[in-house]
Wavefront OBJ file of the C-alpha trace (Angstrom):
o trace
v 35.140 170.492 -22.186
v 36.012 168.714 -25.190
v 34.126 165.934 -27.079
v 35.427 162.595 -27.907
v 35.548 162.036 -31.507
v 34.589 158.430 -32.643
v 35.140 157.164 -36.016
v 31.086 156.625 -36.317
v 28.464 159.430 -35.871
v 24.662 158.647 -35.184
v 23.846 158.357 -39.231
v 26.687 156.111 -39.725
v 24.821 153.700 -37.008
v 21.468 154.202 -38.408
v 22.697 153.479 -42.215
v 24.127 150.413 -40.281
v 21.191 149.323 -38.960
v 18.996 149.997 -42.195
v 21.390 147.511 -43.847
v 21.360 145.180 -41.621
v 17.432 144.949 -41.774
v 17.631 144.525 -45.699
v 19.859 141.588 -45.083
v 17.461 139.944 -42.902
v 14.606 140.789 -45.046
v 16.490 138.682 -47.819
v 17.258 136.040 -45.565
v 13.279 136.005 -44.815
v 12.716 135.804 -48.360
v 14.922 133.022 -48.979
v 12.797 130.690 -46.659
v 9.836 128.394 -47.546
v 8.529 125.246 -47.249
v 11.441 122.112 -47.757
v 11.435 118.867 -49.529
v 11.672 115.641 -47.645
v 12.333 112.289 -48.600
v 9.132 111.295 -49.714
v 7.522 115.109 -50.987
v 9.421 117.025 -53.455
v 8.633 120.605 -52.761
v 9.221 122.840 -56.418
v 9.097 126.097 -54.415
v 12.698 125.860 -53.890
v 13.437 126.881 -57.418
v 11.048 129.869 -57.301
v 12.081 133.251 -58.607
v 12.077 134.642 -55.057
v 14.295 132.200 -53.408
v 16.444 132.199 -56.151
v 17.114 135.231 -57.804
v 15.343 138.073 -55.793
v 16.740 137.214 -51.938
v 19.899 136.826 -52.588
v 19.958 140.294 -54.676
v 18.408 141.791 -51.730
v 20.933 140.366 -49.458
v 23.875 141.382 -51.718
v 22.210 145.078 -51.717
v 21.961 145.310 -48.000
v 25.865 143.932 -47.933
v 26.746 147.143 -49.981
v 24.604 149.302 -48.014
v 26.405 148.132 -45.042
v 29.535 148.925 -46.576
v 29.016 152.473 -47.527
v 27.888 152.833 -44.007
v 31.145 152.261 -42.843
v 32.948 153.637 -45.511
v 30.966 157.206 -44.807
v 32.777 159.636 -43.545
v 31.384 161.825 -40.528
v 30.574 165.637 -41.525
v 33.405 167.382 -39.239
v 32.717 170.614 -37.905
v 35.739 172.917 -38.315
v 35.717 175.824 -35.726
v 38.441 177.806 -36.270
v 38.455 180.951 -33.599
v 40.703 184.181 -35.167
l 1 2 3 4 5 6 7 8 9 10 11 12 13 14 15 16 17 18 19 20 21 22 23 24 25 26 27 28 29 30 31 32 33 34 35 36 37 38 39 40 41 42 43 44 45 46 47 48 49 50 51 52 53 54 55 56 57 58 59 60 61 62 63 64 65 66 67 68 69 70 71 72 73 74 75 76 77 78 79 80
C-alpha cells in the first residue's frame, strides 16, 4: 500500500502554527488603551507598541516562511 506524499509533513504544520502564535502575540502587544477626542492617551508611543510588536510580528512572518520553505526529510528505500 503506498503513502501519499504531501508537500507538508507534521513539523512543517507545527513550525506553522508556532509562527502563527508569535504573530498574534505581537498583535497582542501592539494593543492598549486609545486616545479620544477629549483624553490624549501617550501610551501609544510606548516602546512596546512601537518598536517591540511589530519586531515580533516581522519575526513570526519569517518563521512562517521557513516553515514553508522547509523541506520534508524523505526517506529513500531503495530494495537491491
Amino acid at each position: 500500500m503506498s503513502k501519499q506524499k504531501f508537500a507538508f509533513d507534521k513539523t512543517n504544520f507545527i513550525l506553522l502554527a508556532v509562527g502563527m502564535a508569535v504573530v498574534i502575540l505581537g498583535f497582542i502587544l501592539m494593543t492598549g488603551p486609545v486616545s479620544t477626542p477629549t483624553h490624549f492617551e501617550p501610551d501609544i508611543f510606548s516602546v512596546r507598541r512601537i518598536k517591540v510588536a511589530p519586531l515580533v510580528c516581522l519575526l513570526g512572518f519569517v518563521f512562517m516562511i521557513y516553515a514553508v520553505l522547509r523541506k520534508p526529510k524523505t526517506e529513500d528505500k531503495t530494495e537491491g
